[in-house]
VMD Tcl script that draws the C-alpha trace (Angstrom):
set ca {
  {49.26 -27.00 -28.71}
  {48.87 -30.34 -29.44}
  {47.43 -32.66 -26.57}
  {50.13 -35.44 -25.83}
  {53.06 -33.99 -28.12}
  {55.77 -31.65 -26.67}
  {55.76 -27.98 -26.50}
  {57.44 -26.08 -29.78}
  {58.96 -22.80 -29.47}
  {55.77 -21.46 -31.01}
  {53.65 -22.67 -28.14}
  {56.18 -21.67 -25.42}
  {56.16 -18.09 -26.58}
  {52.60 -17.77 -26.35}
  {51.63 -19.58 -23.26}
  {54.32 -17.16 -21.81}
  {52.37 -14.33 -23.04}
  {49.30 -16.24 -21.51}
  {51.20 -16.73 -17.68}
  {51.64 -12.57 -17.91}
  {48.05 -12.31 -18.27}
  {47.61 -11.06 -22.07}
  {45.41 -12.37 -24.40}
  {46.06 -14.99 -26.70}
  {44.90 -16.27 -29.76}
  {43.35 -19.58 -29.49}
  {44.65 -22.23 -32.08}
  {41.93 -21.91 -34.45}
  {42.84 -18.64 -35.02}
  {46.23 -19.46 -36.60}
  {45.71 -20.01 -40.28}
  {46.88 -23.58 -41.84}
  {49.23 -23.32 -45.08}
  {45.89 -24.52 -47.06}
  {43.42 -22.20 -45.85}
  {46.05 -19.16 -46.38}
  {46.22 -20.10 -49.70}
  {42.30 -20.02 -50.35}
  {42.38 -16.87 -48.35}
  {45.40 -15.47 -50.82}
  {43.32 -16.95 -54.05}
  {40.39 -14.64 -52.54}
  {42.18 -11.58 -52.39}
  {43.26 -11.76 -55.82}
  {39.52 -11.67 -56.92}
  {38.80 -9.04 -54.17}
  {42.14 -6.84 -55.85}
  {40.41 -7.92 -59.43}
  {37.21 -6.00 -57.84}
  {38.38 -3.47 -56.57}
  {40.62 -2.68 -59.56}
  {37.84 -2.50 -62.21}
  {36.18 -0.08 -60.21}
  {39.27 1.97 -60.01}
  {39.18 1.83 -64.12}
  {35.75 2.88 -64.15}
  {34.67 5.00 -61.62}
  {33.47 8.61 -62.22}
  {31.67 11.84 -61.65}
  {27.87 11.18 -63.05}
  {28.20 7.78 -62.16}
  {25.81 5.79 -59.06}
  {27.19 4.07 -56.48}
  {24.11 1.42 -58.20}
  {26.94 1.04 -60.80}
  {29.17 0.64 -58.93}
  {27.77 -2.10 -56.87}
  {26.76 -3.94 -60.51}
  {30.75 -3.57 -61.15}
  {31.61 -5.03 -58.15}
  {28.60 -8.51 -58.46}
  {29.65 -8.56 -61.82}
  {33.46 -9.43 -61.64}
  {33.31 -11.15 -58.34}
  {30.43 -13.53 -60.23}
  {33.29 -13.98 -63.18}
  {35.04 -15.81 -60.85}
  {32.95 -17.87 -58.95}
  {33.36 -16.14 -56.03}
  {30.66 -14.59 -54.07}
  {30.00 -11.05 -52.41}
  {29.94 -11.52 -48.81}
  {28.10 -7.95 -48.29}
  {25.09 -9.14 -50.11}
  {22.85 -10.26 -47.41}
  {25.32 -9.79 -44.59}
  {22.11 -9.05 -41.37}
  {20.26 -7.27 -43.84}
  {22.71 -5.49 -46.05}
  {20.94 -5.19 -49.09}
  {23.76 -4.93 -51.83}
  {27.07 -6.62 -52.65}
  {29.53 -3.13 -52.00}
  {29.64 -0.72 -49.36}
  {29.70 3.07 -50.92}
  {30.47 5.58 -48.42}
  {30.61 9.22 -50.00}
  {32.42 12.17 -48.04}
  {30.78 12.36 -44.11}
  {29.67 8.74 -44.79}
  {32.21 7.06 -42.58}
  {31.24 3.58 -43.56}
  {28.63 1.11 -44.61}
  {27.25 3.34 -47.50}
  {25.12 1.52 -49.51}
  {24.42 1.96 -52.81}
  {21.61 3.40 -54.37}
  {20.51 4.80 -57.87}
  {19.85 8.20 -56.39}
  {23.75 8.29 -55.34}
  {25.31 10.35 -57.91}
  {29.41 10.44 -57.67}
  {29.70 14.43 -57.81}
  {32.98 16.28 -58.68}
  {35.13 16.89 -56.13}
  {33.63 13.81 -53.71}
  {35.67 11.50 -51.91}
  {34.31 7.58 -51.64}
  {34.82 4.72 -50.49}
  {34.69 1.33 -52.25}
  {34.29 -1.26 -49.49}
  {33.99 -5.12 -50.74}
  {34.82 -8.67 -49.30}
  {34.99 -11.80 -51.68}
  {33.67 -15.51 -50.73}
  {35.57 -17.90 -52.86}
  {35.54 -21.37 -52.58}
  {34.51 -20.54 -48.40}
  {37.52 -18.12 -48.10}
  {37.32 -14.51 -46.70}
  {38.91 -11.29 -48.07}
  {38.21 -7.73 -47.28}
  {39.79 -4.52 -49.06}
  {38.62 -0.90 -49.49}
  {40.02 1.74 -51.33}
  {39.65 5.73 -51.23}
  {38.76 7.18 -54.47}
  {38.55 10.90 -55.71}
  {36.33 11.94 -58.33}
  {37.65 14.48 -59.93}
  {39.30 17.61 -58.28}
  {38.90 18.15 -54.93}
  {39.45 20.45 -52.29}
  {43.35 20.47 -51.12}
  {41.80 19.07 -47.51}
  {39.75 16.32 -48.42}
  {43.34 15.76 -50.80}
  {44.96 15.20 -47.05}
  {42.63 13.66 -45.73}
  {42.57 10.62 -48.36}
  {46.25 10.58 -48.04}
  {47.07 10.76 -44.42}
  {43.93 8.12 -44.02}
  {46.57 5.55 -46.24}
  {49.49 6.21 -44.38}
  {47.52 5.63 -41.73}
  {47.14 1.99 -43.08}
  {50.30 1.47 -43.57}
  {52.11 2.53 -40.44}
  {49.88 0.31 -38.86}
  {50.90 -2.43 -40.63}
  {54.37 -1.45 -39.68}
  {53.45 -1.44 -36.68}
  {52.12 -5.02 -36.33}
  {55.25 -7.37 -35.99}
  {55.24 -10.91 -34.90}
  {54.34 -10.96 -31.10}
  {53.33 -8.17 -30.36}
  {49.94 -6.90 -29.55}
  {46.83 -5.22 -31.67}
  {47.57 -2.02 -29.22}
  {50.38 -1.43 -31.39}
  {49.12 -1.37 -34.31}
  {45.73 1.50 -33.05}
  {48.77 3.56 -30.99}
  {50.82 3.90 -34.15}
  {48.21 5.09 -36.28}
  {46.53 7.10 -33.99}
  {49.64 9.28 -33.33}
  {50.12 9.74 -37.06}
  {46.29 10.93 -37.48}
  {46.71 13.09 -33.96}
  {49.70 14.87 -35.82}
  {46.33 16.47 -38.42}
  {44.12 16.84 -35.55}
  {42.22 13.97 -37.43}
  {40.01 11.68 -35.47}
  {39.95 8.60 -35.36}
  {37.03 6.18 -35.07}
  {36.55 4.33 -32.14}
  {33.28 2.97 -32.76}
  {34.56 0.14 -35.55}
  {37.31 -1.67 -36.26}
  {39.33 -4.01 -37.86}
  {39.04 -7.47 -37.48}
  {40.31 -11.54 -38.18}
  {38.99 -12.48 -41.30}
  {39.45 -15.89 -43.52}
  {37.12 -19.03 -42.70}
  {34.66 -16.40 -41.83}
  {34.08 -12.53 -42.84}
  {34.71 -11.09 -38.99}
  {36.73 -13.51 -36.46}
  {38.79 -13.01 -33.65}
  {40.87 -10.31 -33.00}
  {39.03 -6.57 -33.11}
  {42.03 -4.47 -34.27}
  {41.18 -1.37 -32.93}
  {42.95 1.91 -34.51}
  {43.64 3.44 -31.22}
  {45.00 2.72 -28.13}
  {48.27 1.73 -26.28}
  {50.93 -0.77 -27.11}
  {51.13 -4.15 -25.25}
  {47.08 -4.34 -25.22}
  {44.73 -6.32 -26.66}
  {45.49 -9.93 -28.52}
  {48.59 -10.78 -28.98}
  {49.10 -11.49 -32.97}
  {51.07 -14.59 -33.90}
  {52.73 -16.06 -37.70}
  {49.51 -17.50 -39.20}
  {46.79 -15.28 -37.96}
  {45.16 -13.25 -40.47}
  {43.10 -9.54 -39.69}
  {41.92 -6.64 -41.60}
  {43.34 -2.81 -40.85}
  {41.19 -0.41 -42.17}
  {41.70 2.92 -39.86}
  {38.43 5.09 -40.72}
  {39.87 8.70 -40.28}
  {37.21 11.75 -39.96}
  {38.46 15.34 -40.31}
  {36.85 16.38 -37.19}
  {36.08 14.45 -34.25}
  {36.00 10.58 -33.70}
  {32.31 10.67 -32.90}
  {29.72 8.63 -35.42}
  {25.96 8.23 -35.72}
  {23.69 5.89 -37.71}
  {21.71 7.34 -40.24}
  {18.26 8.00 -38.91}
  {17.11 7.80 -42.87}
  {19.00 4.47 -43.64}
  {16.08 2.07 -43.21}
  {18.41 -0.71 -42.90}
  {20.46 0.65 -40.08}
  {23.66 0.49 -41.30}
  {24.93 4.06 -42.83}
  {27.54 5.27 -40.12}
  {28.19 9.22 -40.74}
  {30.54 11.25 -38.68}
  {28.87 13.50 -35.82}
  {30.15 16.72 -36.88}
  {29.23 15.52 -40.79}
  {32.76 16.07 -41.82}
  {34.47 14.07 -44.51}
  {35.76 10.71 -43.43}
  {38.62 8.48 -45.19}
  {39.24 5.10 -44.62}
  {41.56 2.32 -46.37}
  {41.73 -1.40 -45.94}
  {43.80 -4.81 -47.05}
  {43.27 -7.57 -45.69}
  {46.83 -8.89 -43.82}
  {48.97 -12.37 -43.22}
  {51.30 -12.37 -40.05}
  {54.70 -14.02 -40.95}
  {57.45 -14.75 -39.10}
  {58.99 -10.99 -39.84}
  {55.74 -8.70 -40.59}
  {52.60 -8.50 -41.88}
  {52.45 -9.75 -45.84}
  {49.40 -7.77 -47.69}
  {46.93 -10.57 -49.31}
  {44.71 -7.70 -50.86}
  {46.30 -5.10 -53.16}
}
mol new
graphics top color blue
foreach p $ca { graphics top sphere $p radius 0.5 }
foreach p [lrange $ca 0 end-1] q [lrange $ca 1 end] { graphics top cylinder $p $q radius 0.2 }
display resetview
C-alpha cells in the first residue's frame, strides 16, 4: 500500500491475510509490468539455452561441453550466466548426473554415459533480470525406473503449478506435489527449494515441495518464484559431496537417482503463467 492513498481491493485482501496471522509478501515482492517484462525477455534466452542443449546433448559428451553450450548462447545475447561465480560456483551450468541431486558442476572428466539421467540447471542475467529453468534429460536408453522417475519428477512440476492459484499459500503448492511423488514412494527433498526470483537470482518466498496447505507466504498477482521439486527414488535425505572442493555437489543419502525440473513462474490474476519453457 501506498502511504496517504486509499486501500484497493488488492491491499484489503492481503492485509486480511496479514490480521489472521499468515505471512505476506511485502510490496517489493510484487513485480511491476516493466520488470516482468525484463524478467519474460530473460526467460526467452534462458528457454534459447536450455534448448540448444536439448539439440546437442549426448552419450560421450562432458558436462565441460555442456557448460561451453550454455556461456556460449547466453553470451549471444548479451545476457549473462548467473551461476558463474555465484559464492564460489566455478562454472556457468549446474550438471547433476543420476544420484547427483543438484548443483553438479561440470567438469571434463564428466562423461554423459548411456543410459544416465542429468540435469541441465541454468539462470540468465539480462539487462539485470533473473530467470531460472532446468530440464531432465536422458541419454540414451535407460532403465524403465529411472524412465519414471524423470517423468513423475515433471508432473511433479506441474501439479504444483496447478496447485499455486492466486491467494493462496506456498503450502499448497509442496502438499500437492508431495502427494503425487508419495503415490511412487519417491522422496522428496526437503533440504532445497524453490524460490522468488527476478531483480535478483533467490528472493523472497522459499517454495518448499512439501508440506501442508494454508502455510507459508501467501502468493499474490505479480510475484514471481521458481518450482523445481528435486525428486530422489529413495529417501528425501541429501549430503554434500565430501570430494566437491567447492562445497556445492548435493547427492542423495542412499545414492539413488534423483530427478528434478524447473520454470521459472508469473502469478496472474487466475494461475501461474510459465516465463521459462
Amino acid at each position: 500500500m501506498i502511504p496517504g492513498q486509499p486501500l484497493t481491493d488488492f491491499d484489503k485482501q492481503i492485509m486480511y491475510w496479514e490480521h489472521k496471522g499468515k505471512e505476506v509478501p511485502t510490496r517489493d515482492l510484487v513485480k511491476t509490468p516493466e520488470q516482468i517484462e525484463g524478467i519474460r525477455q530473460s526467460g526467452l534466452v534462458n528457454t534459447e539455452v536450455l534448448d540448444t542443449v536439448e539439440q546437442k546433448i549426448k552419450a560421450g559428451m562432458s558436462t565441460l561441453e555442456i557448460d561451453e553450450i550454455c556461456n556460449d548462447v547466453c553470451r549471444k545475447h548479451g545476457a549473462i550466466p548467473a551461476c558463474l561465480n555465484y559464492e564460489g560456483f566455478p562454472k556457468s551450468v549446474c550438471t547433476s548426473i543420476n544420484e547427483v541431486v543438484c548443483h553438479g558442476i561440470p567438469k571434463a572428466e564428466d562423461i554423459l554415459e548411456e543410459g544416465d539421467i542429468v540435469n541441465v540447471d541454468f539462470t540468465t542475467i539480462l539487462n539485470g533480470y533473473y530467470s531460472d529453468a532446468s530440464r531432465m534429460f536422458i541419454i540414451g536408453k535407460t532403465s524403465p525406473e529411472k524412465e519414471q522417475l524423470v517423468r513423475v519428477a515433471k508432473e511433479c512440476l506441474y501439479i504444483g503449478a496447478e496447485a499455486a492459484k492466486p491467494f493462496c499459500f506456498v503450502g499448497d503448492i509442496g502438499h500437492a506435489i508431495e502427494q503425487h511423488a508419495k503415490k511412487y514412494h519417491y522422496g522428496v527433498v526437503r533440504d532445497l527449494c524453490g524460490h522468488g526470483v527476478g531483480l535478483k537470482f533467490h528472493e523472497e518466498p522459499e517454495v518448499v515441495h512439501f508440506g501442508k496447505r494454508g502455510t507459508g507466504m501467501l502468493l499474490v498477482p505479480g510475484m514471481v518464484f521458481t518450482i523445481e521439486p528435486m525428486i530422489n527414488m529413495g529417501t528425501y535425505e541429501v549430503f554434500i559431496d565430501a570430494d566437491d572442493p567447492y562445497g556445492w555437489e548435493v547427492i542423495s543419502a542412499d545414492e539413488k537417482p534423483s530427478a528434478q525440473w524447473e520454470h521459472t513462474f508469473l502469478m496472474t490474476e487466475t494461475g501461474v503463467e510459465i516465463l521459462t519453457h
